[in-house]
PADRENGU-163954 format. One record per residue (C-alpha): x, y, z. Coordinates in steps of 0.2 Angstrom, whole numbers, plus 5000, padded with zeros to 4 digits. Each point is the difference from the previous one (the first is absolute). Layout:
N
XYZ/...
***
This chain:
941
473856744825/500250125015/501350114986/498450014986/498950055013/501550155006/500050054981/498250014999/499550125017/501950074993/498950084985/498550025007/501050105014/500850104988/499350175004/500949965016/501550104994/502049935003/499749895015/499649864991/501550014987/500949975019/499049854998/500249934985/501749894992/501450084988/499649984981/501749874996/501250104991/500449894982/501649905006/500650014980/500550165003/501550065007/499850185008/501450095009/500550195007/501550075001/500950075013/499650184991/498049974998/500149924981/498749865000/500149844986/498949894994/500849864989/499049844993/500449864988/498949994987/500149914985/498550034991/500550054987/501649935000/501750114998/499250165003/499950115016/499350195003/500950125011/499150125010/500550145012/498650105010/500050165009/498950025012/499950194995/498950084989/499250184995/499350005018/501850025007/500350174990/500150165006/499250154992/501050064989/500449814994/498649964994/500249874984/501749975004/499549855007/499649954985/501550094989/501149905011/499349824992/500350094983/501850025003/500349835008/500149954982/501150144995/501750005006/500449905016/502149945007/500249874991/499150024984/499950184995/498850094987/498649874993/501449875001/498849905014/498549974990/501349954984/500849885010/498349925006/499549984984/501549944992/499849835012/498050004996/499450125011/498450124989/500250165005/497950035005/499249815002/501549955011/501150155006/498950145008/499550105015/498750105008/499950125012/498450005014/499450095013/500949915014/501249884991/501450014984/500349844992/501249974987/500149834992/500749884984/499249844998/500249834990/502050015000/500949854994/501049935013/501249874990/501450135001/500450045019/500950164993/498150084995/499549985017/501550075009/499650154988/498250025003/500349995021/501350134995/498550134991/499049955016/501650055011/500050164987/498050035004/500349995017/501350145004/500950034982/498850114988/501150114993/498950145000/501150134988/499450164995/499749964981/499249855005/498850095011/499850134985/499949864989/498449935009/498950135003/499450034983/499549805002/498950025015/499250134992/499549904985/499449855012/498950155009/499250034985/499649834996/499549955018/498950165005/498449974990/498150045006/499949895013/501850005008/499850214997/498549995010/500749905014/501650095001/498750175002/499049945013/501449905011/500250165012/498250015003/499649795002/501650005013/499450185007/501850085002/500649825003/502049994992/499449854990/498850134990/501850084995/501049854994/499549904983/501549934995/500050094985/500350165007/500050184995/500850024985/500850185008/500849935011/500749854987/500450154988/501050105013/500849895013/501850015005/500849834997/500650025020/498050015005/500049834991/501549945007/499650055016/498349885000/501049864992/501350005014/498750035013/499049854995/500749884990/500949895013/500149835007/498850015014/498750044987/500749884987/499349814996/501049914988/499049854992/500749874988/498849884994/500649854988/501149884995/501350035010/501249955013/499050085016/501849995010/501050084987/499050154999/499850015018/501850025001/500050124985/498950115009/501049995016/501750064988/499150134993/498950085011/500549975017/501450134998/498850134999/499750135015/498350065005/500450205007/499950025016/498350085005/499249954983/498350074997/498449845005/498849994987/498650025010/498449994993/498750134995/498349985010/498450034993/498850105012/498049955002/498950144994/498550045011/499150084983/499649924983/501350064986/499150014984/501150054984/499250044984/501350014984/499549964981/501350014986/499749984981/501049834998/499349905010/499049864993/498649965015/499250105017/500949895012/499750035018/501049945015/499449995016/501149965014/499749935019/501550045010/500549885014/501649945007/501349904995/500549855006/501950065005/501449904991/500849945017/498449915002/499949914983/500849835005/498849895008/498749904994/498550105002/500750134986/499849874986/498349985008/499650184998/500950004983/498849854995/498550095008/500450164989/500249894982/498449905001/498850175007/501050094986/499449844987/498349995007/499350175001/501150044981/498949864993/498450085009/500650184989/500349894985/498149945001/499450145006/500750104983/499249884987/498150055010/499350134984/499850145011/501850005009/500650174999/501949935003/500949924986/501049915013/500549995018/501149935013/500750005016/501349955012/501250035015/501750074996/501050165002/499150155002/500850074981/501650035001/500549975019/500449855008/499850065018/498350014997/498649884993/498350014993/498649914994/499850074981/498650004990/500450054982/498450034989/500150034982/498350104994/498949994984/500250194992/499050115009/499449895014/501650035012/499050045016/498649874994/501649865000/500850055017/498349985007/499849824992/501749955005/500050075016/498349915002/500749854998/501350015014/498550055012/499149824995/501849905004/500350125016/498249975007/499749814994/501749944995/500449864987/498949824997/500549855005/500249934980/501050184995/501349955014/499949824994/500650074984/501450125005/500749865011/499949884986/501150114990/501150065011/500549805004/500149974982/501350134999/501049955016/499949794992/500450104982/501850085008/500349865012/500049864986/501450124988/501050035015/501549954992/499750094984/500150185007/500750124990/501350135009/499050134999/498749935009/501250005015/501050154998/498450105001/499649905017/501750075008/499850194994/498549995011/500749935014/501350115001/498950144994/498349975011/500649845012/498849914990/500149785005/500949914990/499349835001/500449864989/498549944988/500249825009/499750115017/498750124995/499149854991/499949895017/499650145010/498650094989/499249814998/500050005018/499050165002/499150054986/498749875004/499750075016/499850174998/498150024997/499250134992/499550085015/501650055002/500250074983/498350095002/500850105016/501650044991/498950084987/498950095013/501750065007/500750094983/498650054993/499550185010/498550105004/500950145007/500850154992/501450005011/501549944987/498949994985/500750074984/499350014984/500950044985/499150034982/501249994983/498550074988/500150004982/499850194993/499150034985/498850144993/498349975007/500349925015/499650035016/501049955015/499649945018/500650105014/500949985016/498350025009/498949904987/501349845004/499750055018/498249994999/500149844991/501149915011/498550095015/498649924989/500749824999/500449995020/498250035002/499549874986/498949845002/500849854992/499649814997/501049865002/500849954987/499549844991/501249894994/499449904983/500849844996/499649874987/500449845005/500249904984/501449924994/500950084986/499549904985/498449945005/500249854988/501449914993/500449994983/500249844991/501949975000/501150004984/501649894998/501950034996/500249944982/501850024996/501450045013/501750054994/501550085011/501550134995/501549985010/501050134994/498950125009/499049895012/498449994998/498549884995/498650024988/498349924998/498950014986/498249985009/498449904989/499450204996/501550034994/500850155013/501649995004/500849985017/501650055004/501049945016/501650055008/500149945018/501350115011/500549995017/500650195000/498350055011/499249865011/498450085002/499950064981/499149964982/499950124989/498950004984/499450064984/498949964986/500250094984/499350004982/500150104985/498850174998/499550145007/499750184999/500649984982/498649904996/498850165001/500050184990/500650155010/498250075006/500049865014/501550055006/499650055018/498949845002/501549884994/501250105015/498849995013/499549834995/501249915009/499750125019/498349984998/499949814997/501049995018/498550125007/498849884993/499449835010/500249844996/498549874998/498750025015/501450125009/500050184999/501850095000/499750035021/499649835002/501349914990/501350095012/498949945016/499849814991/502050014998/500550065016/501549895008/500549944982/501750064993/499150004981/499950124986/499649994981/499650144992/499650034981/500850124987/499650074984/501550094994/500450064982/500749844990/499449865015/498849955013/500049875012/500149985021/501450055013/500249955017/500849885013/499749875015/500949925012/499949805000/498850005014/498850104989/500149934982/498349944999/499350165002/501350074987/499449874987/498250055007/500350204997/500849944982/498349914997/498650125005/501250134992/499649914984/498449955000/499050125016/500550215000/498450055004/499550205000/500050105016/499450164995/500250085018/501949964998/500350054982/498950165004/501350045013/501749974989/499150124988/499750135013/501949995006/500650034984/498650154994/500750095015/501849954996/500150034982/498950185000/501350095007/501849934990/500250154988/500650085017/501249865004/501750064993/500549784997/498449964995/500150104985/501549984995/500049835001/498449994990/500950114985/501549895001/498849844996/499050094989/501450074990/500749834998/498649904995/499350144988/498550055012/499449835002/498749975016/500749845005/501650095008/499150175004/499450025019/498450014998/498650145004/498850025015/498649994985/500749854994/499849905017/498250075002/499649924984/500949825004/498849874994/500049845011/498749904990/501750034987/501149965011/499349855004/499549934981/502150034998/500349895017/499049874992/500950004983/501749995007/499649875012/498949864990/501349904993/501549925012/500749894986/500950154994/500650065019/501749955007/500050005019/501749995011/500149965017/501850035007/500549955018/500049895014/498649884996/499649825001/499849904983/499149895005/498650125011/500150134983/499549894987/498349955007/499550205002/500750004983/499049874990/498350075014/500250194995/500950024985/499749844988/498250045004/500050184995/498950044981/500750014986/499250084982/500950044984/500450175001/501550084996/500850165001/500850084986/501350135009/500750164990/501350115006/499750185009/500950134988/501150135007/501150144991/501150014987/501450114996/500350165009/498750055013/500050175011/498750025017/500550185005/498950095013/499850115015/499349965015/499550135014/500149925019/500250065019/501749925001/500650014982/501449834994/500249974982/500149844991/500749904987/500149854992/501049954985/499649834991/500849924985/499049864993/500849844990/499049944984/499549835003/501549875002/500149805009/499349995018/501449905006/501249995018/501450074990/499150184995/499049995018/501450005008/501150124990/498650144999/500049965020/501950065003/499750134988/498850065012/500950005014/501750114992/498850134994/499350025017/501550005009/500750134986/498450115002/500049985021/502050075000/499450144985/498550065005/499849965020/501850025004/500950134988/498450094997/498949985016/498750024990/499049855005/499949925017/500149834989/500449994978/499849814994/499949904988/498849854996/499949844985/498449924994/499349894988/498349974990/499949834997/499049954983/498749915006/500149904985/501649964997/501650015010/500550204995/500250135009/500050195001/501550045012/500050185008/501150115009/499350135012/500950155007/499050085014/500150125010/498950145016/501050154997/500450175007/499150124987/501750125002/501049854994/499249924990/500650074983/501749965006/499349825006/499149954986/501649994986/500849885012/498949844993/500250024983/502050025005/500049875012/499349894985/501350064989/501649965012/499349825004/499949964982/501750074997/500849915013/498749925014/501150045016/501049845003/499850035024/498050034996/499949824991/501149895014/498650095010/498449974993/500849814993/500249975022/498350095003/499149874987/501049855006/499850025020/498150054996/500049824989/500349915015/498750085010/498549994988/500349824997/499649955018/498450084998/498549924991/499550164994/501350004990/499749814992/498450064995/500550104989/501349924993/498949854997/498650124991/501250034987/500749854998/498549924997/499150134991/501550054987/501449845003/501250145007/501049935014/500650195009/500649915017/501349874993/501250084992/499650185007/501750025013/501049964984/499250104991/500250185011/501949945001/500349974982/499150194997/501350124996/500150174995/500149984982/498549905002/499150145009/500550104987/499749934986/498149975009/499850175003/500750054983/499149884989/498549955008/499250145011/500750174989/499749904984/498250005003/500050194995/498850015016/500050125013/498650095011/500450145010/498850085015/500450145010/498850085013/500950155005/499450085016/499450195004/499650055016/497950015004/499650175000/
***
């Protein structure tokens, strides 16, 4: 008792400042994990983990970043990551990133690397670990990362043209605005100088020694972690890491990484910057304060503080989220929270992002701003907390209970930042006990003062930052408008805020239930079905690969389909604002406040060719998951307020996309494929504003009359004996009627199809996108899976072509798809080409996919296949532990008898390359179908 009551004046004493961390007992460090140093400085973090089983990811970090660079460095930081893939001691040229993928390694999903501000990470994940050989090899490439890039002259060369193509895909509106206005929101601070992008200058004209210089300068032990997260032996790679590290010297004298502090500023900063691109007027406004310091982050009162942050962060977001559904809101949306001040981690702030209805920007800060002076001045309720506290246990009980089932990653990113930031470390059990401990005695007065605390009405360390939308006609707040806003709001009256609740329960009466008729089981594929006395379908496959995890979907035939092209836009919003709706006596805020603490979602979709529900539980839950599935059915109820508001986001969205470079061109590539049809075009802002919920709803209602036609699956750790009951209550009872869907197919092209146009933009990058369509042929595992790795060559063939002969493109690829008759079990299969291009290459680019094509057909490369047959088989392994994945597998069984799970590793090891051929060849270039578009890209005048 006398340690709750510590915790409790512990958080109301926060303000206090570090005395009472001196007070307060070390968060445990997880014992599973096995951290060591190195006489030189290198740290390690090794863990066992066998979830999923035979894999393990490999991580090196660098605590160094774009923040360690000189002037005249600026982006090497970040060319440096490039080369780490390009030419290290023991594998030279691109031969690292082959070798990874020829032992199942996927060059982007599992073998990647970015560069921050403070840190350079470089990691491969999901690495079978049957052969010890692999993983002497991949702590080899981590020994290369670490003091081995080869850093040539041609490979430099080489590289440049690359960064530049990944500039012009990364420095659109809103990331063009921010790198404008960093010099003026860190006010001659170096951090306003040092995006990890960097100045293209500086990548253009660098001498490979200035780069060299930085890579030796940095990159060393003492500022190395090593991290190896998987199934493995932990002692084994200790000692590796002893052999191959430990033998390397730190130079006498070597430069501390010392970090850059942010400065207070005594006067508001106000930036105004507006762009073409950019979708919305967004408005940042930031409370500068002091962070905690990373020395300090190991006792008990920081998860308190953390916890503290999360549930004001939840409470006042959900505040915003009402807020925004009120007629007259002049935000679309807003939230707030504690965190970094933008791009620095020496300094934090309390942020308030707003996004504004068109033309209403000072009108939304106002409102949002508003909202903090009613927290600040009468803090949260008693029943908001109640809420927030719920949830945040639910969560903690949701990760405790699949402790054993965490997947790698879920660690690896722990250790980065604790080597990065000294963040704890606790294990799930540990944090679990303790947080049950305290959270129940942390009331909301303590909460209340932490608010009060970050949320300032002083202008000392105020900055304000405005990312405004340019168009003709508008108008634009200034620096001193904002100012005078922010002045107005300080001298504002508010009311406290009231905090609505319905207490009712969910389904106010129950239905009469329904039985199980017929019961019958599949053993090849493990699962149970019950035919219910309405005729539904259930489907069950119990798994034991999460412990706190049911997944589930209902599905049935019909959909947008089922209606002519004019109610196009109603049919793709249908399925956003049926989630905006309420459900029975609930309106959409209160339905989130009536399933506070419950780990429970279904959620209803209306897609082209089907319609059903989505969502999942944990056993502790289920009841309310079979509830949801219920009122789903039966109870969506209109809540115009929140439907008026979806609409409003998109009208703003939408009315500017002809300026968005993507956005158009994406919408000519669906369009020119399926002949102009609406279903697949984005739509227009005067499309939303004419969204007709009474439609929407009389379509709901049609979908969702008749269960007997509906399949539902439920896969994961459940109880037959508790599921059944919920079963024959909630979905035996459900309505049925004699309607049917008839569904037809979509249409696309045929035969030879050209999209060629220009596109003027600030930052100009082409694109392409070559496809070759198949005439329809049998939906089955054995073309699946063929048009799969056919994928996969082409888009390591375009990648080599067109990224690393070319450097025309910071990435070329290759993708495979399928339309599947809805009907019967046929297919269109497709290949797609694609490239984001440099304009001054891309002539030369461009014939590489049609060459690429004709060189796999001839003679698919025979290293490419071992390698995307390993990627396919090590990724087999790893999907089948998840129930995701059974899903799936299960739909199509049951829907079109096609068992794509039990013979699928035989069937990627039986493929070879006359079989790709011969695919390639006879089914997708016998089509006669091809559609080109091309958006080539002139500068904005």
């Amino acid at each position: 008792m006398r340690l709750k009551r510590l915790f409790v004046a512990a958080v109301v004493l926060l303000g206090a400042g570090n005395l009472m961390a001196q007070q307060m007992p070390l968060i445990p460090v997880d014992k599973n994990v096995k951290i060591g140093r190195l006489d030189n400085g290198l740290t390690y973090y090794i863990r066992h983990n066998a979830y999923p089983e035979h894999v393990a990811s490999f991580y090196i970090a660098q605590k160094v970043g774009s923040i360690n660079e000189n002037d005249d460095q600026r982006g090497l930081a970040h060319l440096l990551e490039h080369l780490a893939f390009n030419g290290t001691d023991h594998f030279k040229d691109n031969d690292l990133q082959e070798y990874l993928q020829s032992i199942g390694v996927e060059y982007g999903r599992n073998l990647n690397a970015y560069t921050s501000i403070d840190q350079t990470v470089y990691y491969f994940t999901d690495v079978p670990t049957v052969r010890p050989t692999a993983v002497d090899s991949c702590m080899l490439i981590l020994k290369d990362w670490s003091n081995g890039i080869s850093l040539t002259k041609k490979a430099i060369d080489d590289e440049r043209d690359v960064v530049h193509n990944e500039y012009r895909m990364r420095m659109v509106g809103q990331q063009r605005m921010l790198e404008r206005s960093l010099p003026a929101l860190y006010a001659g601070n170096k951090y306003g100088y040092r995006m990890p992008i960097g100045l293209m200058s500086i990548i253009d004209g660098c001498n490979p020694e200035t780069l060299r210089a930085y890579y030796r300068k940095w990159y060393r032990p003492d500022n190395q972690a090593i991290i190896v997260v998987g199934d493995v032996d932990v002692n084994k790679i200790e000692a590796k890491i002893k052999e191959l590290f430990g033998g390397i010297k730190v130079p006498a004298n070597a430069a501390k990484v010392i970090p850059v502090m942010v400065p207070d500023n005594d006067k508001p900063i106000y930036v105004v910057d507006k762009d073409k691109e950019m979708q919305f007027d967004v408005i940042l406004t930031m409370m500068k304060n002091e962070v905690r310091p990373d020395s300090l982050k190991g006792t008990v009162d920081y998860l308190i503080e953390n916890y503290i942050k999360d549930v004001l962060s939840s409470m006042i977001n959900a505040r915003f989220a009402e807020k925004a559904n009120e007629p007259n809101c002049p935000f679309l949306q807003a939230s707030a929270g504690e965190g970094d001040f933008l791009i620095s981690r020496t300094k934090g702030a309390f942020q308030l992002q707003t996004v504004a209805k068109s033309g209403l920007t000072k009108e939304a800060l106002e409102a949002a701003l508003l909202e903090l002076k009613r927290l600040h001045d009468y803090g949260f309720t008693a029943t908001e907390y109640a809420r927030a506290k719920a949830d945040y246990l639910s969560s903690l009980e949701k990760a405790y209970t699949n402790r054993d089932k965490m997947k790698n990653e879920q660690f690896t990113s722990q250790y980065v930042a604790n080597f990065i930031a000294n963040e704890p470390i606790p294990s799930v059990e540990d944090e679990y006990k303790l947080m049950n401990m305290i959270v129940p005695n942390i009331p909301v007065e303590a909460v209340n003062e932490y608010a009060k605390n970050y949320i300032s009405e002083s202008d000392t360390n105020l900055v304000t930052f405005a990312m405004l939308q340019e168009k003709d006609g508008n108008t634009y707040p200034t620096e001193k408008e904002l100012a005078d806003v922010v002045a107005k709001v300080r001298n504002a009256k508010v009311e406290a805020y009231v905090d609505n609740v319905k207490q009712e329960p969910l389904v106010a009466q129950m239905p009469k239930a329904g039985k199980i008729v017929k019961t019958s089981e599949n053993q090849k594929l493990g699962y149970k079905q019950y035919v219910l006395s309405n005729g539904a379908k259930v489907i069950l496959k119990k798994t034991d690969f999460k412990d706190d995890e049911v997944r589930f979907m209902a599905v049935d035939k019909g959909g947008a389909v089922n209606y002519p092209e004019k109610d196009a836009a109603n049919l793709t919003f249908a399925s956003m604002a049926l989630r905006a709706s309420g459900l029975g006596n609930f309106s959409n805020t209160e339905l989130d406040k009536a399933l506070a603490g419950k780990q429970a979602s279904a959620n209803i979709f209306m897609n082209n060719y089907n319609h059903g529900l989505s969502g999942a539980s944990t056993p502790k839950d289920l009841e309310t998951l079979f509830q949801l599935i219920y009122q789903k059915f039966n109870a969506v109820s209109k809540d115009e307020k929140s439907f008026e508001n979806l609409k409003n986001t998109y009208v703003t969205y939408l009315a500017n996309q002809s300026e968005n470079p993507d956005m158009v061109y994406q919408d000519s590539v669906n369009s020119t494929i399926y002949k102009g049809n609406k279903f697949f075009r984005t739509p227009k802002s005067e499309d939303v504003k004419k969204l007709d919920y009474d439609f929407i709803m009389k379509a709901y209602k049609a979908f969702f009359n008749n269960a007997k036609d509906f399949t539902f699956y439920f896969v994961g750790n459940f109880d037959e004996a508790v599921i059944k009951p919920f079963i024959e209550q909630y979905i035996a009872s459900l309505p049925t009627s004699k309607s049917k869907f008839a569904v037809k197919e979509f249409q696309t092209y045929k035969g030879e199809l050209k999209n060629n146009f220009t596109k003027e933009m600030a930052n100009p990058q082409s694109q392409a996108t070559e496809e070759w369509r198949s005439n329809k042929v049998d939906y089955t595992l054995q073309n699946n899976v063929v048009v799969d790795i056919a994928g996969r060559l082409l888009e390591m063939k375009y990648n080599r072509s067109i990224r690393e002969n070319l450097s025309a493109a910071y990435h070329a690829g290759a993708s495979s798809d399928y339309d599947v008759d809805p009907n019967a079990n046929k297919a269109v299969y497709t290949i797609t080409g694609s490239a984001q291009l440099n304009p001054d290459k891309q002539k030369e680019a461009v014939p590489c996919f049609f060459t690429g094509m004709d060189e796999t057909i001839a003679n698919p490369d025979a290293a490419d296949l071992v390698k995307a047959q390993q990627i396919l088989l090590k990724q087999a392994d790893v999907d089948a532990k998840t129930n995701g994945y059974w899903l799936g597998v299960l739909r199509t069984f049951v829907e079109r008898g096609i068992d794509m799970h039990t013979d699928y590793k035989k069937t990627v090891s039986a493929t070879d390359a006359k079989a790709i051929s011969a695919f390639l060849k006879n089914v997708i270039l016998a089509g006669g179908n091809h559609a080109e578009i091309i958006m080539t890209a002139t500068q904005k005048k």
